[in-house]
C-alpha positions as a LaTeX table, in Angstrom:
\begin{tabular}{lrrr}
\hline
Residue & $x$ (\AA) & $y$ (\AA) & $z$ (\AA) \\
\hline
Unk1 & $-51.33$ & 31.27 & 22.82 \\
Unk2 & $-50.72$ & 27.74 & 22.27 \\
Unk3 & $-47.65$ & 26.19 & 20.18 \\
Unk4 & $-44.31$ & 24.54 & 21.06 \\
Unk5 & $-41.60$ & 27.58 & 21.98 \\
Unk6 & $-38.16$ & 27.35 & 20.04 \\
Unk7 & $-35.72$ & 25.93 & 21.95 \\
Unk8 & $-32.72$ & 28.16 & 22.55 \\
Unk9 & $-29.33$ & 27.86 & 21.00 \\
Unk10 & $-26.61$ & 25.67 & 22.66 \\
Unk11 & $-23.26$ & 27.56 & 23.12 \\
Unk12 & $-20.77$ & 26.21 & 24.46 \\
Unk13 & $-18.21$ & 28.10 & 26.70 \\
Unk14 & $-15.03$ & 28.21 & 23.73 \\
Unk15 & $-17.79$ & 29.12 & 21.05 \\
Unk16 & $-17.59$ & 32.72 & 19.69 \\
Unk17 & $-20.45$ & 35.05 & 21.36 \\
Unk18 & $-23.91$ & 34.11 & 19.01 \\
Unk19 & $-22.57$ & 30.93 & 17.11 \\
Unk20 & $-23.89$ & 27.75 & 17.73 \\
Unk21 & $-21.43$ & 25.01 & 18.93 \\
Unk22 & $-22.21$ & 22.71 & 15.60 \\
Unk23 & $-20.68$ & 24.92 & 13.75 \\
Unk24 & $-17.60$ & 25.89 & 15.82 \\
Unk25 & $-16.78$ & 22.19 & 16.35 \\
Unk26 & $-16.88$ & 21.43 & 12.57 \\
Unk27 & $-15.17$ & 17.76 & 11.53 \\
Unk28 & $-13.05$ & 19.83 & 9.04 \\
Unk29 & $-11.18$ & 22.28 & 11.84 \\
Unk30 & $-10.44$ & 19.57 & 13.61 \\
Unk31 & $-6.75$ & 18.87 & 15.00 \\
Unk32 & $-5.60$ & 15.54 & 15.48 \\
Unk33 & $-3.67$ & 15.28 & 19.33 \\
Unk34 & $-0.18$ & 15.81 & 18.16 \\
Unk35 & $-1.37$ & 18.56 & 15.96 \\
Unk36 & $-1.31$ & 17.61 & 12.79 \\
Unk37 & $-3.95$ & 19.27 & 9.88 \\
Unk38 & $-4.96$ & 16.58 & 8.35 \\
Unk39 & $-4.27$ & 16.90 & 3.80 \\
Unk40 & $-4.75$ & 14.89 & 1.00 \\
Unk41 & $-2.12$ & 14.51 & $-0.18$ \\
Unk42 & $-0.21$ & 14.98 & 2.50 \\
Unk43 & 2.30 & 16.59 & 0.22 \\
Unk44 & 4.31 & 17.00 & $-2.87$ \\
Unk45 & 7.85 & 17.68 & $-3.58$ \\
Unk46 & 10.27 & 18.63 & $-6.03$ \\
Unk47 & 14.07 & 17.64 & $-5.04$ \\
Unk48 & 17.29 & 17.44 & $-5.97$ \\
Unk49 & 20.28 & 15.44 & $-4.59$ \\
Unk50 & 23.37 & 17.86 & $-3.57$ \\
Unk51 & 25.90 & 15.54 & $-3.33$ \\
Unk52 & 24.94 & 14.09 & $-7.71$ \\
Unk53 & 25.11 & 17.68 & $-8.54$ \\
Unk54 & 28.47 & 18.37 & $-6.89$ \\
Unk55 & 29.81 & 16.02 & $-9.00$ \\
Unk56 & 28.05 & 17.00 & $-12.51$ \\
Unk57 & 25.49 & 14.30 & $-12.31$ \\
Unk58 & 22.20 & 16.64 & $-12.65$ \\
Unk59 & 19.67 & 14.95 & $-10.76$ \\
Unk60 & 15.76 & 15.97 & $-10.00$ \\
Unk61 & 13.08 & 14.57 & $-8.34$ \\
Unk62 & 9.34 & 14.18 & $-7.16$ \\
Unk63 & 8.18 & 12.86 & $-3.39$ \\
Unk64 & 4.68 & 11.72 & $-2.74$ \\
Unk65 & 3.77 & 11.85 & 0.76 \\
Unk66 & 0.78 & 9.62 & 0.39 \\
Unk67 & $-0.02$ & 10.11 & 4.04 \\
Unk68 & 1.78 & 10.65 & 7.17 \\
Unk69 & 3.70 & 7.20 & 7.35 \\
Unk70 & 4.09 & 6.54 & 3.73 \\
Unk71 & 5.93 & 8.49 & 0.81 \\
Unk72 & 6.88 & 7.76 & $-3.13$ \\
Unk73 & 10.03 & 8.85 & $-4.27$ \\
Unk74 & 11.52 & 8.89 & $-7.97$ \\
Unk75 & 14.67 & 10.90 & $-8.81$ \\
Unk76 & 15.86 & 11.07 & $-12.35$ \\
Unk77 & 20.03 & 11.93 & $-13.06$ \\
Unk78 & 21.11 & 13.01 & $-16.24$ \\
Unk79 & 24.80 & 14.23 & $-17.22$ \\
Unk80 & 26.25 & 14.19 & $-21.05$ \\
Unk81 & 29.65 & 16.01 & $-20.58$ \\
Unk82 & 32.56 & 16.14 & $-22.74$ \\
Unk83 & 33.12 & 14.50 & $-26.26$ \\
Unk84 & 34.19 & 11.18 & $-27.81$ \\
Unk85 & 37.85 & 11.33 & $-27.30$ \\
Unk86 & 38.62 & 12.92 & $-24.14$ \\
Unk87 & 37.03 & 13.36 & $-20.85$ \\
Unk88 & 33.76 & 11.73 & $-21.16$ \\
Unk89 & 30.74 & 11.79 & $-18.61$ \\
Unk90 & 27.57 & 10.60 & $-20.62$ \\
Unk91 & 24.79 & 8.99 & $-17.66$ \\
Unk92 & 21.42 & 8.66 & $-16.64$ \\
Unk93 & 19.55 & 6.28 & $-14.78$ \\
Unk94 & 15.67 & 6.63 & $-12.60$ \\
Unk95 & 15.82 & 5.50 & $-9.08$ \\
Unk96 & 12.38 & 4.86 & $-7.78$ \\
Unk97 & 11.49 & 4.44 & $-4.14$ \\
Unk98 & 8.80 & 3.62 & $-1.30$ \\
Unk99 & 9.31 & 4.89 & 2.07 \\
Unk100 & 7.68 & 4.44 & 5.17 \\
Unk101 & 8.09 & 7.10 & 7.75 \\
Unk102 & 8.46 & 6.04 & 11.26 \\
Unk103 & 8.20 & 7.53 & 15.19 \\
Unk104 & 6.24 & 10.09 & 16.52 \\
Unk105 & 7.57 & 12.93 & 14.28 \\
Unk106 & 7.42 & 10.77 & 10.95 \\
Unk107 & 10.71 & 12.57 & 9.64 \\
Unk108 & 12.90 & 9.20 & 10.52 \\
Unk109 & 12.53 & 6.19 & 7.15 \\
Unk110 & 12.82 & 3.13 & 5.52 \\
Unk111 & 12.35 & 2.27 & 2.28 \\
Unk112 & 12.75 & $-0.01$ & $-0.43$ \\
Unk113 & 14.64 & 1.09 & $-3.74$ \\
Unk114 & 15.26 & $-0.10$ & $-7.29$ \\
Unk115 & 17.62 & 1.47 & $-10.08$ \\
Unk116 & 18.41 & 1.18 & $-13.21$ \\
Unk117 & 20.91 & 3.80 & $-15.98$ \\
Unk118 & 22.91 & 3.32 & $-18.69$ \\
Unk119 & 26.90 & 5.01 & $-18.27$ \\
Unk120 & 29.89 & 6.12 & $-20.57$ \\
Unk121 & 32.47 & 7.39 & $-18.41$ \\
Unk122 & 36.04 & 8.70 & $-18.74$ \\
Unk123 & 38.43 & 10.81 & $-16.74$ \\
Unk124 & 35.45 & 12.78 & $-15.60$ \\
Unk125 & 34.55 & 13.47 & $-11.80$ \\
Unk126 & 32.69 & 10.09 & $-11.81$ \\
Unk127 & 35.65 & 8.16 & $-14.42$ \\
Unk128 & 38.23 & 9.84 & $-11.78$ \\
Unk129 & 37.19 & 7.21 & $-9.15$ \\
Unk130 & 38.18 & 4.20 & $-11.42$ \\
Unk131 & 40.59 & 3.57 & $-13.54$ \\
Unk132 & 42.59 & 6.72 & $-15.14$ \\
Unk133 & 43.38 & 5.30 & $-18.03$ \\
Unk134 & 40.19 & 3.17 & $-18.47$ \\
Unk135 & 36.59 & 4.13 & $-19.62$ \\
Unk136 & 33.83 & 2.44 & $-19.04$ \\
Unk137 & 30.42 & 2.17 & $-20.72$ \\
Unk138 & 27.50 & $-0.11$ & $-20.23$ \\
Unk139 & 24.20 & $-0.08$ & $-17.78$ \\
Unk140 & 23.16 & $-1.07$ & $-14.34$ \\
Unk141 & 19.76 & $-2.07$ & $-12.75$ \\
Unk142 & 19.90 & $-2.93$ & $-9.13$ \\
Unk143 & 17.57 & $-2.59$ & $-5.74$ \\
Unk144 & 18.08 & $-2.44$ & $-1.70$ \\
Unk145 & 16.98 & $-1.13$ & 1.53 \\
Unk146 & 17.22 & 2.36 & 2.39 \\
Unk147 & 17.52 & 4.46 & 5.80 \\
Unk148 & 17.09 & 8.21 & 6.22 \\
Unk149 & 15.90 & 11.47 & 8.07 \\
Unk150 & 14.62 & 14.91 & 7.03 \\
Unk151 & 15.07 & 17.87 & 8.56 \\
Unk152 & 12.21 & 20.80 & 8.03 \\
Unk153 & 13.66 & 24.00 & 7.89 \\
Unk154 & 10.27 & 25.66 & 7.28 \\
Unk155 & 6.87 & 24.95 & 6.42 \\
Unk156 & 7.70 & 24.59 & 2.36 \\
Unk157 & 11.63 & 23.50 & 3.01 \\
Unk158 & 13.78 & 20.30 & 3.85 \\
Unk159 & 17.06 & 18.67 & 3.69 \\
Unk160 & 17.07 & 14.79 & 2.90 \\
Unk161 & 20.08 & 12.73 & 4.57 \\
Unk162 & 19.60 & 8.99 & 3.12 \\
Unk163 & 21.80 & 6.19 & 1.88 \\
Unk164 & 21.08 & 2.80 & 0.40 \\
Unk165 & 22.23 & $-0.40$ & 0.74 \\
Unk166 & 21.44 & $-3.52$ & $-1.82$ \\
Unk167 & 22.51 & $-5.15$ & $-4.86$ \\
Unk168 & 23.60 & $-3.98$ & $-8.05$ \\
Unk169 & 24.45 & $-5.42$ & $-11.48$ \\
Unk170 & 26.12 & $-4.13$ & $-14.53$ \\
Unk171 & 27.04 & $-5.21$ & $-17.70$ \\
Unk172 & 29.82 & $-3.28$ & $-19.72$ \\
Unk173 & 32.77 & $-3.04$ & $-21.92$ \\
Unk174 & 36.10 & $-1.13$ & $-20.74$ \\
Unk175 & 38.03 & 0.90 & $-23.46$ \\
Unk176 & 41.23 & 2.95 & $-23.17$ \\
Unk177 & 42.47 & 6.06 & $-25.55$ \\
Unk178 & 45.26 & 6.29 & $-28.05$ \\
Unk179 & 46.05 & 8.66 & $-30.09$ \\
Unk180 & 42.20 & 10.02 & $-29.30$ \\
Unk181 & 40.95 & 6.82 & $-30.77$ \\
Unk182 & 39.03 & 4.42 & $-28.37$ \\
Unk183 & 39.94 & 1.03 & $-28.26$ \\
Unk184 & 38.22 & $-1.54$ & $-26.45$ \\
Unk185 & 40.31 & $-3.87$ & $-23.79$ \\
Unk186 & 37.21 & $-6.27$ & $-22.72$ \\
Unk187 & 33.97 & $-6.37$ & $-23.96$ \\
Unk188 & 30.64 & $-7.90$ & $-22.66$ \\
Unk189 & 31.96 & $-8.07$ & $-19.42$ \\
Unk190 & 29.86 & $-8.03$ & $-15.69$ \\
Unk191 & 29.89 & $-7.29$ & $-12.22$ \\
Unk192 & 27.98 & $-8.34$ & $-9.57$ \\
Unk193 & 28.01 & $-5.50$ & $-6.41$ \\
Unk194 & 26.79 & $-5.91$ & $-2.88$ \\
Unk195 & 27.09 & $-2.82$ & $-0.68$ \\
Unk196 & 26.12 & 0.66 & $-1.48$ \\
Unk197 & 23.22 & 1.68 & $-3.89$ \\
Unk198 & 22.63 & 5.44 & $-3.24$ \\
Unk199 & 23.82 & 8.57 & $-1.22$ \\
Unk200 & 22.22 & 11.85 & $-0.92$ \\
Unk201 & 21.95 & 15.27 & 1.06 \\
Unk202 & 18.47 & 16.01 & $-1.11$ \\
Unk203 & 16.95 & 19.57 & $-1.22$ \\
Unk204 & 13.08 & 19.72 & $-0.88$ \\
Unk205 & 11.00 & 22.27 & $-1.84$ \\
Unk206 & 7.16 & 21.32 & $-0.97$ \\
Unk207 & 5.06 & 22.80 & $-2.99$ \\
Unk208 & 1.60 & 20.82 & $-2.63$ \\
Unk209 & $-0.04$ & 20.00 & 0.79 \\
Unk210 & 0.77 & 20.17 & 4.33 \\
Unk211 & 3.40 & 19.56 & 6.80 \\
Unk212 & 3.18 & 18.85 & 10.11 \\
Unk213 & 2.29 & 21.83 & 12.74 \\
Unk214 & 5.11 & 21.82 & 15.39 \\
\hline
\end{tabular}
């Protein structure tokens, strides 16, 4: 009988017992050396900023993780407390952000930030640290550096420590109340601000995507 014989298949020694090596060592098992799956995207996350809430400021959120060093961030606050001639809380404002994620881990960040909101605030948690007698209503845009870490409490879980440093500007007029009628002490008036931009203790809920393996 004449003819070329089959050749047998190759097996190699971690293969399960009658399947060829190609398909054990598929590219899409693979494990990258500090054991990370690899995902696109690499996540997505809803979040919300603990410390805004504890003081009546509502505040949710999205994160990107684009890939393992790089993640978009935009949290939205809204709050409309109170009424026209008492305590007044009446604010929202979008703070957008890029982060880069940094050491062998990737939980560790920078990023860069912008913000911008528009306020009317009086004698309410966020009034209370001005002013008692003086309200305040106007808007704000500003932008800065940011520093943070996450901590993974599970696979779908995190808490976000971060704070922001930068610029801010606002325009506004001031007002006080008499008799439950608003009147105005200055008006068109603006501050420049160097120093803090943000502060948060974040709760993340992933919901898209993987996390690292550790």
């Amino acid at each position: 009988m004449s003819g070329v014989l089959p050749q047998p298949e190759i097996l190699s020694r971690n293969s399960p017992r009658g399947v060829p090596d190609a398909i054990v060592s598929s590219p899409t098992n693979a494990v990258t050396p500090d054991g990370i799956l690899p995902s696109k995207p690499y996540y997505f996350a809803v979040r919300t900023n603990m410390l805004y809430d504890a003081i009546l400021l509502p505040t949710l959120g999205v994160e990107w993780r684009v890939n393992r060093d790089m993640g978009i961030k935009l949290d939205g606050s809204f709050g409309w407390w109170g009424s026209n001639s008492d305590k007044i809380q009446k604010v929202w404002f979008l703070n957008p952000e890029v982060r880069w994620y940094l050491l062998r881990d990737k939980r560790f960040y920078v990023g860069a930030s912008g913000s911008y909101g528009e306020y009317n605030i009086y004698k309410y948690p966020v009034g209370s640290l001005f002013s008692k007698d003086t309200g305040y209503q106007g808007k704000l845009w500003g932008g800065g550096a940011t520093v943070g870490y996450q901590l993974h409490l599970s696979h779908h879980f995190s808490i976000d420590f971060n704070i922001g440093l930068g610029y801010t500007h606002s325009e506004y007029d001031s007002y006080g109340m008499i008799d439950r009628v608003r009147v105005f002490q200055d008006k068109n008036k603006a501050k420049n601000f160097w120093g803090p931009t943000q502060i948060g203790i974040s709760f993340l809920w992933t919901i898209v995507g993987t996390k690292q393996n550790k």
